[in-house]
TORKOL-627841 format. One record per atom (N, C-alpha, C): residue in three letters; x, y, z. Coordinates in steps of 0.02 Angstrom, whole numbers, plus 50000, padded with zeros to 5 digits. Atoms other than C-alpha are relative to their C-alpha. Example, Ala and Ser with C-alpha at 12.3 -4.5 7.8 and 13.67 -1.06 7.14 Angstrom:
residues 2
ALA500454994150000ALA506154977550390ALA500455006050000SER499584994149997SER506844994750357SER499615005550037
***
This chain:
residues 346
UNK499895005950043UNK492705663846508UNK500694997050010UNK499295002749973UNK494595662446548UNK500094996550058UNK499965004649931UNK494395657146715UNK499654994049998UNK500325005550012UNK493035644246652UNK500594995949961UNK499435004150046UNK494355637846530UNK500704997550058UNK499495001949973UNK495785638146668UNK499794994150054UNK500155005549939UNK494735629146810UNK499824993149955UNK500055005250027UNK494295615346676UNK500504994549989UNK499445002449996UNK496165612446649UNK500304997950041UNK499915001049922UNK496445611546812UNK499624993750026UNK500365004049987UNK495155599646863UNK500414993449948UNK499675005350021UNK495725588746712UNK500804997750015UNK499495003049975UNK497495587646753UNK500064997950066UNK500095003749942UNK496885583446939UNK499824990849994UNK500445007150010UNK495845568746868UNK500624995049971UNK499405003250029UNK497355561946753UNK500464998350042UNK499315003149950UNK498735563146896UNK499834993950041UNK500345005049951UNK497555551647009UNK499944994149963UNK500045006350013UNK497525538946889UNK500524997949986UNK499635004549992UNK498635526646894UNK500304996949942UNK499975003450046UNK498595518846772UNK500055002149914UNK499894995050067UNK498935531746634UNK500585002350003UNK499115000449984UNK500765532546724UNK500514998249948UNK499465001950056UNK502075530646613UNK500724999750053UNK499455000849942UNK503365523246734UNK500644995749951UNK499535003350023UNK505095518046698UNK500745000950034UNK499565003949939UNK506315509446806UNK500524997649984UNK499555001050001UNK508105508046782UNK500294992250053UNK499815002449978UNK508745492746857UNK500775001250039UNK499354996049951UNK510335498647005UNK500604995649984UNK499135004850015UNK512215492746961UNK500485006450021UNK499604994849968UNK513325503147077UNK500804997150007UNK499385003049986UNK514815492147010UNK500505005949959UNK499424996850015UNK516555497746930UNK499735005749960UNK500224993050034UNK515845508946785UNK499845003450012UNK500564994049979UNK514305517146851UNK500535002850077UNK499484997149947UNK515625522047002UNK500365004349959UNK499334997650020UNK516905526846893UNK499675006549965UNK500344993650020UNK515635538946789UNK499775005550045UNK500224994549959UNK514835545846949UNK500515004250038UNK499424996249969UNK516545550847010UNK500305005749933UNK499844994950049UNK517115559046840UNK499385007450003UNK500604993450003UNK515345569246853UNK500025005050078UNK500264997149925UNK515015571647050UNK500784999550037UNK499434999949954UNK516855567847142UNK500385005849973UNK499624995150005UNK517655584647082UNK499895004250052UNK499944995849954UNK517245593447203UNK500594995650053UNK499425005649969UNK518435579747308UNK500675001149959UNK499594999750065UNK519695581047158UNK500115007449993UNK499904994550004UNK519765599847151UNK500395001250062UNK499885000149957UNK520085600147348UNK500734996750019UNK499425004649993UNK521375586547334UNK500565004549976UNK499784997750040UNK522185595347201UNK500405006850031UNK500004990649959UNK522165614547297UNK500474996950048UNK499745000549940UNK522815605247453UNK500724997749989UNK499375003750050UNK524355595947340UNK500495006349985UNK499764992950001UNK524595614247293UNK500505002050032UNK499744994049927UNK525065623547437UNK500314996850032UNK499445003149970UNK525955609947531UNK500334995749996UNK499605004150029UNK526815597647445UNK500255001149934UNK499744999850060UNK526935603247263UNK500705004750005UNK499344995250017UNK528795611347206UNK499585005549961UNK500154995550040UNK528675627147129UNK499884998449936UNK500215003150065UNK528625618246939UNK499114997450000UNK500635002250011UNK527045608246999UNK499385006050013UNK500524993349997UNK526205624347069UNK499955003649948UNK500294996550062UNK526285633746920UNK499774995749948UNK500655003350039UNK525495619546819UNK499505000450013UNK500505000449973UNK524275618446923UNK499525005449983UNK500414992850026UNK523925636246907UNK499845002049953UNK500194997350069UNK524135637646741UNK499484991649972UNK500535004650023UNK523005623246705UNK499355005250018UNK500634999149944UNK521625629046829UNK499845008249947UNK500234994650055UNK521835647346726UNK499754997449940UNK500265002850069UNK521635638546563UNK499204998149994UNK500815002449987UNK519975631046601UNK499695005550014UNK500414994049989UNK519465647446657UNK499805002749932UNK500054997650085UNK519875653746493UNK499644997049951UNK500185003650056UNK519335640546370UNK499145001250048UNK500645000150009UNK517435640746334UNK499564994050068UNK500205003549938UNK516255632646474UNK500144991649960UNK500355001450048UNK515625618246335UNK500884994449965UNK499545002750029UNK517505613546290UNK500324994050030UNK499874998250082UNK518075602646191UNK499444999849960UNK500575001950043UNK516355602346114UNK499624994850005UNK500115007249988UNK515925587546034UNK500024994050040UNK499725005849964UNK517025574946132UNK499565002150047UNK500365000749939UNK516485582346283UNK499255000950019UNK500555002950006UNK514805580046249UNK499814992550005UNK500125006450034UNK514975561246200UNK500184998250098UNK499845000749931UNK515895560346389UNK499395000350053UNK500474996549949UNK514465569946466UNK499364994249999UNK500505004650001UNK513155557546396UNK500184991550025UNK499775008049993UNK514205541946407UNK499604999750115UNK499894997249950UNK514315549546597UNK499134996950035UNK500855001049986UNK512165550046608UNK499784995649995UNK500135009049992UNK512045531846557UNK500234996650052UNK499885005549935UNK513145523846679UNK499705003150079UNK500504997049942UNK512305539646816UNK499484993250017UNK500355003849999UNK510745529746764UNK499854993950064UNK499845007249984UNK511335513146806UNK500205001650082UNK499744999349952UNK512165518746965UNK499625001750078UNK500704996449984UNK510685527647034UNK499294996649991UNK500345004250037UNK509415514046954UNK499195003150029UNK500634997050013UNK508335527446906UNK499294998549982UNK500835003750018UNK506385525846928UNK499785010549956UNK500404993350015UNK505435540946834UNK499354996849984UNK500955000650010UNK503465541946837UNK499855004749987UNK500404995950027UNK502685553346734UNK499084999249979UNK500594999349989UNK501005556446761UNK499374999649966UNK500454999150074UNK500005563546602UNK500595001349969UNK499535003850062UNK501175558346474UNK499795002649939UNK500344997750051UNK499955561946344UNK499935009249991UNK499964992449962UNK499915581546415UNK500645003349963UNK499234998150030UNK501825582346380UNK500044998449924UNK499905000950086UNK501625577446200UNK499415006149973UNK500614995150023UNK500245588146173UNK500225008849992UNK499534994949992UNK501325603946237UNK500694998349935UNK499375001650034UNK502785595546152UNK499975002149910UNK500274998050065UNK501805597145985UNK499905007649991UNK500224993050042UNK501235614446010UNK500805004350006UNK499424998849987UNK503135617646043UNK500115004950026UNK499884996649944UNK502975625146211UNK500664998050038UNK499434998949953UNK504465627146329UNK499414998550059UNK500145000549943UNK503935619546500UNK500674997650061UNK499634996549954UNK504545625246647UNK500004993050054UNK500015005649971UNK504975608146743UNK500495001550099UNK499784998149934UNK505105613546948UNK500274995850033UNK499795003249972UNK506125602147024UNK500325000650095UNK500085001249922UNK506065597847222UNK500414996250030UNK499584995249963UNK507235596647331UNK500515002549989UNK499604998550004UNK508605604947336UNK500774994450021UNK499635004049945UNK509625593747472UNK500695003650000UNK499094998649995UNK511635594647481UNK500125000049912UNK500024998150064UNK511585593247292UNK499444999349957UNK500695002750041UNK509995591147165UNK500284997449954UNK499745003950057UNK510995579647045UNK499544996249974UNK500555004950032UNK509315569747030UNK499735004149936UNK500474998450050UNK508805583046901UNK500654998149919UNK499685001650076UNK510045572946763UNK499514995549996UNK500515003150035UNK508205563946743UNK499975002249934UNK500284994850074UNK508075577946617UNK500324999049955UNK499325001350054UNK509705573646518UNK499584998649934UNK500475003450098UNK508945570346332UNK500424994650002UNK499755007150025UNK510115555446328UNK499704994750010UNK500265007349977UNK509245545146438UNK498955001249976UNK500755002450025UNK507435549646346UNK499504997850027UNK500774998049977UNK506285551646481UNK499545001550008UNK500514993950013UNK505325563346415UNK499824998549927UNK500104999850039UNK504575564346270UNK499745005649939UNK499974994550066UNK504605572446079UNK500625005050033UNK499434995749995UNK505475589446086UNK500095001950064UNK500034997949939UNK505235591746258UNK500664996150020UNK499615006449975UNK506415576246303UNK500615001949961UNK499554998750034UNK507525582446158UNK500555006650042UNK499794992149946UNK507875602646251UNK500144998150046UNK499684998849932UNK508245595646411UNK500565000150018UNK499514997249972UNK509345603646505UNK499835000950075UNK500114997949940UNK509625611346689UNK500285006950028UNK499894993249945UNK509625628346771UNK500505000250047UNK499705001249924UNK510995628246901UNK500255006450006UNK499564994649964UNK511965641247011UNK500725001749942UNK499604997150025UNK513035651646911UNK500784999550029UNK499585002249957UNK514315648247044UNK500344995449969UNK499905005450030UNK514755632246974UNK500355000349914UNK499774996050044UNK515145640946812UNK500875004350001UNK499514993349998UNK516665651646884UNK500624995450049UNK499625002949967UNK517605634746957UNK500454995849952UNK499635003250061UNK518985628046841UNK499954990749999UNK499775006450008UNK518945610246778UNK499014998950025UNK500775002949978UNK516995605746868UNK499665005949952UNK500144995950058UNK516385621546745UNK499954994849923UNK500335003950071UNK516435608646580UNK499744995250019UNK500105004249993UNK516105593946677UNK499145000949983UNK500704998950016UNK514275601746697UNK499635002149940UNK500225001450093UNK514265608246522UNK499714992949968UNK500095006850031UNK514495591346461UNK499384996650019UNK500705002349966UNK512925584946560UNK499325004549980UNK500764995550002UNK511705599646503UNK499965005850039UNK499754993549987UNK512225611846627UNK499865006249978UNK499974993950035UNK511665629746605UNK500115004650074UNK500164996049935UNK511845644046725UNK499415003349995UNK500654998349973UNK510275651146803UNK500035009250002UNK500124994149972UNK509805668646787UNK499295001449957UNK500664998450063UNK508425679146697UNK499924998849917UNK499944999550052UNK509125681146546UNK499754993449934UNK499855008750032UNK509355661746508UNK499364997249996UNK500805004150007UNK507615657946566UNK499605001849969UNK500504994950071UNK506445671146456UNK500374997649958UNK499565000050069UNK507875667646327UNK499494990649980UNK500675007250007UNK507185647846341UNK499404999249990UNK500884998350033UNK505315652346350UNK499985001549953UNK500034996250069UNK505495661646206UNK499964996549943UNK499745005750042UNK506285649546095UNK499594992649999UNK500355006149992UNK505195634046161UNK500464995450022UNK499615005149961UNK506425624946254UNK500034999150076UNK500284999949930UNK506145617446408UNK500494997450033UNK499415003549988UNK507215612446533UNK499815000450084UNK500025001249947UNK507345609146734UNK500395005250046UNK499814997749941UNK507805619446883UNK499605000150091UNK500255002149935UNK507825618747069UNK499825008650030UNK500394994549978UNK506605633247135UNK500365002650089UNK499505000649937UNK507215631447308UNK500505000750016UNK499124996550000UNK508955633947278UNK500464998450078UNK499635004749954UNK510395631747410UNK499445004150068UNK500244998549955UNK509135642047537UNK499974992050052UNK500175003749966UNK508535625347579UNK500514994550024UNK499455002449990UNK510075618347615UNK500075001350083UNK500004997049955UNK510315629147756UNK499464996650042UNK500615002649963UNK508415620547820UNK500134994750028UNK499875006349970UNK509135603347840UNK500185000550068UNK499885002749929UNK509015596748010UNK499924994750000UNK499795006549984UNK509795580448050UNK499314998950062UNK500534999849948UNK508735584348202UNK499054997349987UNK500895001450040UNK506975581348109UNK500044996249960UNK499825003250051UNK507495567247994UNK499274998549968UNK500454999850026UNK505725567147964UNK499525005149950UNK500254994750030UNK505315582847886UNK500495000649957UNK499614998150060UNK505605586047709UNK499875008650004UNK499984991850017UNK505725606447696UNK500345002049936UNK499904998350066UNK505505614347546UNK499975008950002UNK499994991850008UNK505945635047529UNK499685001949952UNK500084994650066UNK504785640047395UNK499235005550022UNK500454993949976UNK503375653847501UNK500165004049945UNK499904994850035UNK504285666547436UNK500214999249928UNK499685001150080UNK505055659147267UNK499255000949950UNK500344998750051UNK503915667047146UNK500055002849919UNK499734998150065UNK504875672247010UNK500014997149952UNK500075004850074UNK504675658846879UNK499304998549987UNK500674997450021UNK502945660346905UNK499905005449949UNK500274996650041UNK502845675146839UNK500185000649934UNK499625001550082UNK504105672846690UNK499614997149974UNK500465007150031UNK502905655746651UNK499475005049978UNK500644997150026UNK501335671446651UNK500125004049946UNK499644996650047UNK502425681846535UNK500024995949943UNK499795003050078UNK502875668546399UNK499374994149987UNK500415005650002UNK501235657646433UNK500164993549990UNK499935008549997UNK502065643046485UNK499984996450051UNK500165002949937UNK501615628946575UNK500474997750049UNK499405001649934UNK502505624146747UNK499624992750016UNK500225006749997UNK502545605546783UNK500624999750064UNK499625003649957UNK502955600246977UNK500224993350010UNK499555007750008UNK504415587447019UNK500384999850034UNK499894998949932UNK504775580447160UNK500564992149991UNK499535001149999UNK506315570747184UNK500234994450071UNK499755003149923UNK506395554947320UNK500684997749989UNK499555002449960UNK507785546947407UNK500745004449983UNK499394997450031UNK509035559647366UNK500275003250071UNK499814999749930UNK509155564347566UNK500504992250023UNK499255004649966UNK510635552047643UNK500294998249952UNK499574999250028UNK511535553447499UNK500645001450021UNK499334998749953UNK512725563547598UNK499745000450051UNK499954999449929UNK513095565747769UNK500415008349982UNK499794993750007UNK513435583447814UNK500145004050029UNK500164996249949UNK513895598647914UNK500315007350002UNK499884993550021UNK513895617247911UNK499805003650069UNK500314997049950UNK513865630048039UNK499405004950002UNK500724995050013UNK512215640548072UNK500165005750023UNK500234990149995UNK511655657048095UNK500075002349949UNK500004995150053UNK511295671848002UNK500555004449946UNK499314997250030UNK513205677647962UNK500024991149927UNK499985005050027UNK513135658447885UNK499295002649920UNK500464995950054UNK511555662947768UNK500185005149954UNK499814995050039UNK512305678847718UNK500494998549960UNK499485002350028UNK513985670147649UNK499654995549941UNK500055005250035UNK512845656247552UNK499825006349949UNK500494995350085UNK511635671547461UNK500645002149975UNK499574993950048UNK513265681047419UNK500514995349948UNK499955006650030UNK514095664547360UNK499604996349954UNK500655003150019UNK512535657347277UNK500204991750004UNK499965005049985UNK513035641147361UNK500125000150077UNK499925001149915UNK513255635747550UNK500604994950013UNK499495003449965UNK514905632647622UNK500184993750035UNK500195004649973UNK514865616247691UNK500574993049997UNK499785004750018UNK515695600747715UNK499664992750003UNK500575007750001UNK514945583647662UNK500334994349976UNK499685006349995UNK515525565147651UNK499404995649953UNK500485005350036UNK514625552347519UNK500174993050031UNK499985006449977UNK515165535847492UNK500814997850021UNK499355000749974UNK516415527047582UNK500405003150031UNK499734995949944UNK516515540847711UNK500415006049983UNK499484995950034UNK517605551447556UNK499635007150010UNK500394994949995UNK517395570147617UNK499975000049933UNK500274998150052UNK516695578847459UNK500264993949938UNK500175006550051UNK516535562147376UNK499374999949935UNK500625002750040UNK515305554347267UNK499164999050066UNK500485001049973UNK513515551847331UNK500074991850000UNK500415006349979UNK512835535547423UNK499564995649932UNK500415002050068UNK512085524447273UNK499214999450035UNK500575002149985UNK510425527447330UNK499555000249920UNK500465003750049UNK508825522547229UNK499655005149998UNK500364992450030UNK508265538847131UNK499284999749976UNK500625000450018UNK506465540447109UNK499685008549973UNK500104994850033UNK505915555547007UNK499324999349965UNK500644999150007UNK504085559347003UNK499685005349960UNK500104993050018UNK503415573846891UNK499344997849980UNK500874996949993UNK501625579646901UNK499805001949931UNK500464999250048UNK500345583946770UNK500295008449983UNK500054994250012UNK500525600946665UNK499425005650043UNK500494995749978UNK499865616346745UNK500085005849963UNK500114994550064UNK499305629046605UNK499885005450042UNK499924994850001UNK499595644146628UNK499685008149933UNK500194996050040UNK498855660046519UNK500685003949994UNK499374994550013UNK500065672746413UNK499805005750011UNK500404996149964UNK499755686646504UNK500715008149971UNK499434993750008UNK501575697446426UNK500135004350063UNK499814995749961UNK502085712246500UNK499535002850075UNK500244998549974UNK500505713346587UNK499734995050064UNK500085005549920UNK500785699446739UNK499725004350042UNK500264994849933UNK499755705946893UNK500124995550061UNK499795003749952UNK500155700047049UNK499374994950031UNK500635005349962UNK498385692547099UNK500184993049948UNK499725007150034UNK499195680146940UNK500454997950009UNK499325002449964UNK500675677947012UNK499644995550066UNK500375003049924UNK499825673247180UNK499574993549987UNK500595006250002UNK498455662247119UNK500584995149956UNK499625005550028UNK499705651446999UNK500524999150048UNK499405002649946UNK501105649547128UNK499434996050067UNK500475006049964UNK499675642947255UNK499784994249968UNK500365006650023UNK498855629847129UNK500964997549990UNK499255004850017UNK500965624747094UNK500194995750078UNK500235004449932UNK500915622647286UNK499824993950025UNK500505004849997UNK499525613347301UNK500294994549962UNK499895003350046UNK500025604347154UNK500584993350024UNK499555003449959UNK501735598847227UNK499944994550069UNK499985003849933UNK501065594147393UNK499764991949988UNK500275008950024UNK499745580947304UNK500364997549986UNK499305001450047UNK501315575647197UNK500364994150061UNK499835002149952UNK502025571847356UNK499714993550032UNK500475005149989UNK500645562647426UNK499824993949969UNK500005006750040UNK500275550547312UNK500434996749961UNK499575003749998UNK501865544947303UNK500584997950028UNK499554998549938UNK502755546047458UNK500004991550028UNK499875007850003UNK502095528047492UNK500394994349979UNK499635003350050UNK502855519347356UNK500725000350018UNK499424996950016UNK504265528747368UNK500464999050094UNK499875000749954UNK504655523747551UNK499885005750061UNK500014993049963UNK504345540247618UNK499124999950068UNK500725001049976UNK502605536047726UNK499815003350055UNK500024996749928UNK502995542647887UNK500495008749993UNK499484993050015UNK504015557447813UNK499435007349970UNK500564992150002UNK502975577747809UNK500285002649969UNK499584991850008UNK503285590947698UNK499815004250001UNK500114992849976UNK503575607547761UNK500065005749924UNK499734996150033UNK503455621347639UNK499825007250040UNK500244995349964UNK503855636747699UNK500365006549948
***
């Protein structure tokens, strides 16, 4: 009877994504003038600004400016991720409006009605976000400021990121302020639990490492083996909703060296060494104002299965998320300029 009940769900959220016309689309108009610049540099140019800063350091600052520096850069370590609170909350959102604008965010949500329906029974859904690239900054769709989403779902959003990012002074609140969480087990059962849903990139910097300039046609996505939020989702019976993320490739320009010693530095890092150039050629700049299109797929229900996940449920729900993604892909790769572009998942 369970499996009659799951393939029904299934089937219906196939039938819903295919229509069109039950889309709930909404399209930011693009303004990549003084503000929306000036916000995407306070959010995304620190990494440029940190660098600047380090390099000011060590060969031009007097001894007076070096120990500010330092003792700043400690301070931020010290003070709370989150600080000053409030204000820098009001910053963080101001920040996600002019993003918006800058970025002249499209989001299409699929079954709309699905997400309120969950939203009501005040489930936590698990929102998979695709690709990874040189950064996944497209997942400030999720921001609750800008109210993409809807009911409490739209309210909880947040984002999963690399803990990494956490342990760097000064870019550590910036991501607070935006929603920012770090990524581990704890945080994500802790979320299921509670009913709060929020966004992360499954793929992680693995796929970073995949980019080839060489194949500008292949999108590659690392999630074969990423099965672990599967099974958390069979544990707290919650649903996973794929989301796939165009034009966020030539954002930057980029370049890292390969091989396997390279790989081993990113896992032990939980980021990839790299150097990359946005706009106006600025190494670790701001991104390219490209035109963000953020697609997310129909709910895929999941059963609460607790302590007793089995791997044939692990297996079979990470294939229909698959699947799920690839259609996702498909029927809107057109639109989305992408027509002649494949994706690999491997």
């Amino acid at each position: 009877m369970m499996a009659e009940n799951t393939n029904s769900l299934l089937k219906k959220s196939s039938s819903c994504s295919s229509d069109s016309s039950k889309w709930k689309i909404h399209d930011t108009p693009q303004d990549s003038g003084l503000l929306p610049t000036i916000a995407v540099s306070l959010w995304l140019g620190w990494n440029g600004f940190l660098l600047w800063i380090v390099i000011y350091a060590i060969f031009l600052a007097d001894n007076y400016q070096r120990m500010v520096i330092v003792g700043l850069f400690t301070l931020s370590l010290v003070l709370p991720a989150n600080f000053p609170g409030a204000l820098g909350y009001r910053i963080g959102d101001w920040m996600m409006v002019q993003a918006e604008k800058y970025f002249g965010l499209k989001t299409v949500i699929e079954d709309e009605d699905d997400l309120i329906r969950h939203s009501k029974q005040k489930k936590a859904i698990i929102f998979a976000f695709n690709p990874h690239d040189i950064l996944p900054y497209a997942v400030f769709a999720f921001n609750p400021t800008l109210r993409r989403l809807p009911g409490k779902i739209g309210e909880d959003g947040c984002c999963l990121m690399t803990s990494a990012i956490f342990s760097i002074p000064l870019l550590r609140h910036v991501y607070s302020w935006v929603g920012g969480i770090p990524v581990d087990k704890m945080t994500f059962l802790g979320r299921l639990h509670r009913g709060e849903s929020f966004a992360f990139t499954p793929g992680g910097v693995h796929e970073v490492l995949m980019l080839n300039p060489e194949k500008p046609l292949d999108v590659v996505l690392y999630l074969q083996k990423r099965k672990g939020f599967i099974k958390l989702a069979l544990q707290t019976g919650s649903p996973v909703v794929p989301v796939f993320g165009f034009n966020l490739d030539g954002s930057y320009g980029y370049w890292f060296p390969r091989g396997s010693f390279m790989e081993k530095i990113s896992r032990s890092l939980k980021m990839v060494p790299l150097v990359f150039w946005g706009r106006w050629f600025i190494p670790f700049g701001i991104p390219n104002p490209k035109k963000i299109h953020v697609v997310i797929g129909p709910a895929i229900d999941v059963p609460k299965e607790g302590d007793s996940v089995t791997q044939e449920s692990v297996d079979k729900y990470h294939s229909k998320f698959l699947e799920e993604l690839e259609a996702l892909f498909e029927r809107h790769k057109h639109e989305a300029g992408y027509a002649d572009r494949h994706l690999r998942i491997i």
